[in-house]
Structure formats: structure tokens, C-alpha cells
TIZAMI-739655 format. One record per residue: x, y, z of N, C-alpha, C, CB in turn. Coordinates in pm, whole numbers, plus 50000, padded with zeros to 5 digits. Each point is the difference from the previous one (the first is absolute). Glycine has a CB too. Layout:
BEGIN
XYZXYZXYZXYZ/...
//
This chain:
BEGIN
435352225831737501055008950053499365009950096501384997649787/499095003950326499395008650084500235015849983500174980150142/498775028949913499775009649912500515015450108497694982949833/503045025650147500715004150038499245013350068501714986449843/497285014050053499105009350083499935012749863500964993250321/499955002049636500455018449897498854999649886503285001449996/496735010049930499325000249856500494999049911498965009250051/500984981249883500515000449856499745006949907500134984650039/500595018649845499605015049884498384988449964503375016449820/496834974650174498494993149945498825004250090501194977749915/499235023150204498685004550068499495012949999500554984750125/500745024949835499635012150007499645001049917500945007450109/498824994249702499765000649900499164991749978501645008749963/497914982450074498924987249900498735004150063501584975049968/497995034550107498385000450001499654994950112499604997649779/498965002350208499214996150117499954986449998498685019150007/499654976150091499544992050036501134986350071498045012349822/502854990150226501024993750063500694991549912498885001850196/500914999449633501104989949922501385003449993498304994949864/502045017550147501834998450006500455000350146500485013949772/498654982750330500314988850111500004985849963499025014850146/500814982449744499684985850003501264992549933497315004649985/503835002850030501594998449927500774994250111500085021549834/499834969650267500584996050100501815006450011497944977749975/502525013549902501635005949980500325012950026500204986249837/498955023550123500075013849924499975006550136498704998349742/500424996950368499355004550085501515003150114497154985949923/503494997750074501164998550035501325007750024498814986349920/501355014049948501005007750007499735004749799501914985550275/498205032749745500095003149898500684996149883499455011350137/501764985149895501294998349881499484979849984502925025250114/496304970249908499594986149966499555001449862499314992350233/499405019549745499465000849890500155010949907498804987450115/502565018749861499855010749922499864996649889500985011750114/497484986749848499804994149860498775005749920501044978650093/499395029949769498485005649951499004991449976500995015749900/499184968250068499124992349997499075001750156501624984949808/498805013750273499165000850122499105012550004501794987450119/498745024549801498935007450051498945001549864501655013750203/499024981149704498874991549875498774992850069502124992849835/498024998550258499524990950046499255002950077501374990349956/498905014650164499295010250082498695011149937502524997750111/497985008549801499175008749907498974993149902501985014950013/498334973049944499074991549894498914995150124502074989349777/498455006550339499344992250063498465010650068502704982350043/497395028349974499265012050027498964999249952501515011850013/498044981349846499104992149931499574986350051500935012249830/497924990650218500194978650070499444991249838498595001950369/500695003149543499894993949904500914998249920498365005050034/502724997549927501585000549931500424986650137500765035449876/499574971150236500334987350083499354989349998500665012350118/498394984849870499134985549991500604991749922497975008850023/502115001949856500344988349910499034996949852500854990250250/499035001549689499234995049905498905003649996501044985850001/498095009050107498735002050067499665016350000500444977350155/499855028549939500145013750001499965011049845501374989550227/499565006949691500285004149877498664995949971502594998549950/497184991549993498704995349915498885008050063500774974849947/498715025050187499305008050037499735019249971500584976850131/500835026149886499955011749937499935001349874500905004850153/499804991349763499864995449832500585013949945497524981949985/503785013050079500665022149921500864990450007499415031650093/501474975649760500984993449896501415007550104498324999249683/501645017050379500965004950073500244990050103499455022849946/499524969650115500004993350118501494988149963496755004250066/502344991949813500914986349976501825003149927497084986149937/502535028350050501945002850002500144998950103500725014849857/498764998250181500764997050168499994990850102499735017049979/500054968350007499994991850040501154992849939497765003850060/502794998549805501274993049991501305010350061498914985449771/500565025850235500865008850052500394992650157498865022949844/500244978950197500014989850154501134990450016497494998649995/501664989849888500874988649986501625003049980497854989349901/502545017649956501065008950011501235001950112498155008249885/501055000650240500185007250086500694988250130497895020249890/501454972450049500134982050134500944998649961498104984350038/502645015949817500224986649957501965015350059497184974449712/502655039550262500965005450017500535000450163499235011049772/499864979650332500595001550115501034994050000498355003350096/502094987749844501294990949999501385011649974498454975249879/501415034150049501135012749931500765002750089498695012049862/501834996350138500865005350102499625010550160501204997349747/497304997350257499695008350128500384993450097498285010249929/501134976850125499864995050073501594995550066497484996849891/502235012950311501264999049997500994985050067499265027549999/501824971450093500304989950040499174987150061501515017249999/497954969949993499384990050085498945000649925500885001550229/498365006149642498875000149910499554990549927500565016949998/499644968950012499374992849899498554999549960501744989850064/498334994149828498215006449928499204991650139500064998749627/500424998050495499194990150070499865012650045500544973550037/499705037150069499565007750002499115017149959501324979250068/499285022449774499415003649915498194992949999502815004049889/497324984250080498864995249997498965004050153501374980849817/499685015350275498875000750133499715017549991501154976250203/499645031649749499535015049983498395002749956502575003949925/497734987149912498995007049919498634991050085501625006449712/498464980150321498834997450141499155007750075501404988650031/499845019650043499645010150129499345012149929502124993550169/498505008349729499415011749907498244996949984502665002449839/497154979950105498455001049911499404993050147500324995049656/500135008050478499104998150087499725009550042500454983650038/500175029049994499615010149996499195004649920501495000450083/498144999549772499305007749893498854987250040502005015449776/497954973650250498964995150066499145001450090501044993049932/499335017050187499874999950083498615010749988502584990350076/497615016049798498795013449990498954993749941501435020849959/498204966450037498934995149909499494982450139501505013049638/499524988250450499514987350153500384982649936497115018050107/503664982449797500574989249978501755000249966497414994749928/502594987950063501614999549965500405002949832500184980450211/500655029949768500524997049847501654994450026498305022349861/501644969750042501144991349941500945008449899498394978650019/502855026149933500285005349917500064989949831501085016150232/498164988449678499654990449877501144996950007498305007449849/501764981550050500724991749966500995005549844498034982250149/501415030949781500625003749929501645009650031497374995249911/501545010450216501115009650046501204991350121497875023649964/501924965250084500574993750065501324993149878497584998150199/502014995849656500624994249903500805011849969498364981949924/500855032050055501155010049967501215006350086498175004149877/501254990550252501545000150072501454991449980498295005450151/500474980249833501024990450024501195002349874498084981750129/500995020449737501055002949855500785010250004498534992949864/501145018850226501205010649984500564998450096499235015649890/500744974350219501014995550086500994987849923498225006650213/501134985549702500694993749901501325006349928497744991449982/501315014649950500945009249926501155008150039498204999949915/501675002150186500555008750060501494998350064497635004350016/501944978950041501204990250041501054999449878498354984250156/500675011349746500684994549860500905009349977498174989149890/500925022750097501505010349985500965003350069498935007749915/501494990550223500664999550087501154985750017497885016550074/501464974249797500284986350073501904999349981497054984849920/503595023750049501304996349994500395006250123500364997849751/499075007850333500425004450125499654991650123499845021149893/498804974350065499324989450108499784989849917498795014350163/501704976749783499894990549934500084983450040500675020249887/499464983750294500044989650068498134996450091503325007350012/496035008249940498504992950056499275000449894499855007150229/498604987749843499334992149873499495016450008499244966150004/499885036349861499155016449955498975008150174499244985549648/500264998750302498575002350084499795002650135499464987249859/501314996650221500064996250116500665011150092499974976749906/501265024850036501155004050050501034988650039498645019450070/500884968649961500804990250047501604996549896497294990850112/503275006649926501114994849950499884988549918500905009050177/500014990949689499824990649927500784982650025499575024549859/499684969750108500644979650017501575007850010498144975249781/502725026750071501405001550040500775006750110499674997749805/499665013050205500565008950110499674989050158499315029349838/500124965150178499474991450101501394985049979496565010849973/503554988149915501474988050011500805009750033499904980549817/500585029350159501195007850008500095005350135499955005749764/498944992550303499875004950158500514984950068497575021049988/501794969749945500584984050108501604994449960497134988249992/503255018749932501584999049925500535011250114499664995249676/500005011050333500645012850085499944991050177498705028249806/499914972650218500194987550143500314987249994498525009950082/501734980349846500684993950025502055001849998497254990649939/502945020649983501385002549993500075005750203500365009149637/498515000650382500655004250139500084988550102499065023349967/499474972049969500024986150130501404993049985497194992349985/503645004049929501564994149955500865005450084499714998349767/500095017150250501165006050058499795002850146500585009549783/498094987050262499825002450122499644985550085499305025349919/501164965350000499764985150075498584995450032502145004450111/496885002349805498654997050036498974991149881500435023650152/498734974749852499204992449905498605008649979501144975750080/498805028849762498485006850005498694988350031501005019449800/499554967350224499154991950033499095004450147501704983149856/499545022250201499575001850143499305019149992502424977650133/498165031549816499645010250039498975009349868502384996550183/497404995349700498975004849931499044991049969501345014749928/497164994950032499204988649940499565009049853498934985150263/500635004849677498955003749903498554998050007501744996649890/497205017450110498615001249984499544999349811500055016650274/498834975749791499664994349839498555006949967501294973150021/498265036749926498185000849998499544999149900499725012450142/499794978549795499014999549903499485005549934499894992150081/500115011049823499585012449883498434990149952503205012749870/496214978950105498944998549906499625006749917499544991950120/500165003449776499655005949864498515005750014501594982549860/498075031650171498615003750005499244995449814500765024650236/497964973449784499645003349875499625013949959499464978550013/500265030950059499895015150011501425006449964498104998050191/501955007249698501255008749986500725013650108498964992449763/499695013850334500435007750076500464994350058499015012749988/500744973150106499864996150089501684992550010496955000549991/503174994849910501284993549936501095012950014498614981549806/501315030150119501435013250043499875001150106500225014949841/498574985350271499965003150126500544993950098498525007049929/501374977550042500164988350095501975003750040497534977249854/503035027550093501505001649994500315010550058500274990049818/499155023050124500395013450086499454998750147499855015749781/498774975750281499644997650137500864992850064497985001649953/502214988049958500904991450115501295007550030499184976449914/502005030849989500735002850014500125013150114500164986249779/498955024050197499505009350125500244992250185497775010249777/501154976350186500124989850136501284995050036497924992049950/502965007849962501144993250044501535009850021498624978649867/500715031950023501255011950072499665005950160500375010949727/497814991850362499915004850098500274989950089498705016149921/501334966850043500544992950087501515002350024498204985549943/502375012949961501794996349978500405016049939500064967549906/499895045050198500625013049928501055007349971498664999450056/502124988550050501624996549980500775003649862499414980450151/501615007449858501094996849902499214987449939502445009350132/496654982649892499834986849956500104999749821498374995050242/500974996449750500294999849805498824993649944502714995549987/496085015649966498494994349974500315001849855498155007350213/501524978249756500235000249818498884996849946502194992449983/497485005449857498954993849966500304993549853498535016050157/501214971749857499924996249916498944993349885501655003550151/498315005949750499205000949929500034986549843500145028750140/498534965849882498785002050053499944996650130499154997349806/501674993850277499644991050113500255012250130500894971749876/499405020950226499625001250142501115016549983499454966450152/500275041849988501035007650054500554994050112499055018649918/502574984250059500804991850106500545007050081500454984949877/499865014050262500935009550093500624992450068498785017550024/502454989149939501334993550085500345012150098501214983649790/498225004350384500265005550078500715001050153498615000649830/501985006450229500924993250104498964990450077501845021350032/498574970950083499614990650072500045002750107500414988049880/498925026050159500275005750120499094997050105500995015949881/498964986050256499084995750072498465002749997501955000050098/497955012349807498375002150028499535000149886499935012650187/500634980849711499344989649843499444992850067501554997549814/498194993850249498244997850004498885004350018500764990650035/499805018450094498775007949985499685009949864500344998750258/501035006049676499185004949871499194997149920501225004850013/499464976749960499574996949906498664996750018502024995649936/497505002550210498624995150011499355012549970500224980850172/500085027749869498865012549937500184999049849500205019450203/500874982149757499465002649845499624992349947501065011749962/498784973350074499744985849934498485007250018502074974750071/497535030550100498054999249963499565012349947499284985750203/501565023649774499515012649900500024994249862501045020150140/500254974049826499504993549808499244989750003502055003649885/497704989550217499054988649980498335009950023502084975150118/497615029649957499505005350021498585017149880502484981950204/499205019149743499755013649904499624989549902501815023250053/499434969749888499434996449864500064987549953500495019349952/499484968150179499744987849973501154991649951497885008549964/503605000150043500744991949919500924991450149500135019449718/500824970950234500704996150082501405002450018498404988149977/502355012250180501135008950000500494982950061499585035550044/502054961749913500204992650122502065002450028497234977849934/503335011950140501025009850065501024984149951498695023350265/502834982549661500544985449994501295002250021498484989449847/502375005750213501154999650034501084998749887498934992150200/501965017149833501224996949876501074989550026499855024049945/500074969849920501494987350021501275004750013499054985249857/501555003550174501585004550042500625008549901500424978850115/499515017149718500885003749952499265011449858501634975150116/498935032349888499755014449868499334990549920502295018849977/498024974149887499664991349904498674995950049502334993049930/497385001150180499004995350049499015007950020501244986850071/499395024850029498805011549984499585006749873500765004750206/499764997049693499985003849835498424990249929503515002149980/497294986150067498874991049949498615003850080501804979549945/498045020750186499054999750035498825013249979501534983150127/499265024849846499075010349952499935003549835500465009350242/499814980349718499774997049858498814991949990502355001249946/497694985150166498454995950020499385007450054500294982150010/499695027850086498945007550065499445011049919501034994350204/499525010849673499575009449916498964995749884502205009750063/498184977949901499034994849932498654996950041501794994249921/
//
């Protein structure tokens, strides 16, 4: 998100050495992050041994260290709450806490990665978080954000009724994108593989289109057939082929509803 120039209450309050610059959102626009977890986060991180991680802790070998390191975790897992404001998901949540441990990297001449504990404690209180919400949004998946298999029939029931009334065929003016989920054997790698792709396919298609996922299998998007879908699709075909090896491909819808029903009944599996 491009950065507006302003200060966020995080930058003013979180201290030196340039880490509550390292809040991209925050930086943005204030009302993105009005969240006490962030300035939890900001403040834990002030410690680069608490930020490290595991490593770090053991090295110091203080029992305070290793609370406040679940405090941390904690603190991740509360960005999902009610701060984070409109357009906030965990795909960008995540690219936050990134920009954050490259910065706190930056004082020691290498790259840090944000662990993998505090990355899991986002993803669960972004979990959670849906769950509790889910009778309001109960049409996307927790994680992704993408839209669920049903809500995705109930979108091709809806176009084929207009295509009826407007003398047209979704044969001719929609398609369906298919991308490949593979089963990581890495458990991060596996929650991740879904929230990336889905990020890739909302900055392609930021429209009205209809990015679903069907779980376990592929994410599907039903999308118009407009003139410059190819060129989209070729970029995003070599960014997911590219990022994470999986395969995207592009298939035309049949004449009739029933038909299209079926076919993304095989394509989900």
C-alpha cells in the first residue's frame, strides 16, 4: 500500500532505531492500524533477542525473555481483532510483520525472516477470528479470504439466469481460472500456499470477479471474458508458476447451468 507520507501513533510511540517505521500499513494511513497489539509488537521487538526468536532466547537464557516472547506471539496472533482497518487482510498483515523483521535485520547486515511461530500466531487469530464472525461472512474461506465452492455455484446460477434474460451464453462471455493447490509436505508452507495465491489473484482480478476455493483442491475464478484476460492471465499464470511451482490453466464454460455445476465439481476435486 503506498505510503502517504504521515506518522502513525506507532511511529511516534514505539522508539528508536527505525522499527516503528517498519509498520508499512501504519505508516499509510493511521486509522489502518489502530491496534494495541501493534504497539505490543513494536515495543517487544526493541529487543532483537526476544525478536529472533528461539535462538536468541536460549542465548540469553532469562526465563522473563521467554514470557515475553509468548507475549509477542500473543500480540501477532491479536492483529486479526478489531484494529485493522478497511482492505487489511492476513496476506498483508503478514507482508507487514516481513517489512518489520527486515528492518530489525538491518542493524546486524543480514536478512531476517519473521519465525514461523509468530507468523502461525497470526494465521490462528486470523482463524479465529473469521470463525467468529462466520455468520456474517460465511460465504469466505477463514484464511484466504477467497470465497467459498458454494458461493461460487450461486454466482454461475446468478449468470447464467442473466445470460437467459439478456440473450447471451456464459459460454461466450465467462471463463473459469483453475490453480492448483498441491499438497506441501511442510505445514507452513501448506496454510501459506492459499493465502499467496489468493493475494495473486485478487491484485489480478480486483473487480467484481468471483475467486473461490475449494478446499482441499484448486482455487477457482469465475471470470468475465473481456478483452485483456489474456494478457492477465499470462501474468498471473508466470507469477504462480513462477512463485510457487503450481499450475494455473483457463477452461471455458458449457452451454448449460447443470453442466457448469458439474464441471466444477470435477475441478474441485
Amino acid at each position: 500500500m503506498p505510503s502517504s507520507g504521515k506518522p502513525s501513533s506507532g511511529q511516534h510511540r514505539s522508539g528508536t532505531n527505525g522499527v516503528g517505521e517498519a509498520w508499512p500499513l501504519a505508516g499509510a494511513c493511521p486509522d489502518d492500524w489502530d491496534s494495541e497489539a501493534v504497539e505490543e509488537i513494536l515495543g517487544a521487538c526493541q529487543n532483537r533477542a526476544l525478536a529472533r526468536g528461539e535462538a536468541g532466547l536460549a542465548a540469553a537464557g532469562a526465563i522473563a525473555l521467554a514470557a515475553a516472547s509468548a507475549a509477542l506471539a500473543a500480540a501477532c496472533a491479536g492483529l486479526a481483532g478489531p484494529g485493522p482497518g478497511p482492505g487489511v487482510g492476513i496476506a498483508e498483515t503478514i507482508d507487514d510483520l516481513a517489512a518489520l523483521f527486515a528492518v530489525l535485520g538491518e542493524g546486524e547486515g543480514r536478512q531476517w525472516d519473521p519465525p514461523l511461530r509468530l507468523v502461525g500466531a497470526i494465521a490462528e487469530g486470523w482463524a479465529e477470528e473469521s470463525v467468529s464472525q462466520f455468520a456474517h461472512v460465511g460465504c469466505e474461506d477463514p484464511l484466504s479470504g477467497l470465497a467459498t465452492l458454494s458461493y461460487l455455484r450461486t454466482r454461475l446460477a446468478e449468470v447464467y439466469r442473466e445470460a437467459e434474460q439478456g440473450g447471451t451464453s456464459p459460454a461466450e462471455t465467462h471463463r473459469l481460472l483453475v490453480v492448483g493447490l498441491p499438497r506441501r509436505p511442510d505445514p507452513w508452507r501448506r496454510l501459506a500456499l492459499p493465502i499467496l495465491v489468493g493475494r495473486d489473484l485478487r491484485a489480478a482480478f480486483p473487480g467484481g470477479e468471483t475467486l473461490s476455493l475449494a478446499k482441499p483442491g484448486p482455487a477457482i475464478a469465475l471470470v468475465p471474458a473481456r478483452s485483456d484476460l489474456p494478457l492477465r492471465y499470462a501474468r498471473l499464470r508466470r507469477n504462480i508458476q513462477t512463485a510457487f511451482g503450481t499450475q494455473i490453466r483457463m477452461a471455458p464454460l458449457p452451454r448449460r447451468l447443470t453442466e457448469a455445476l458439474r464441471l466444477v465439481d470435477e475441478l474441485a476435486r
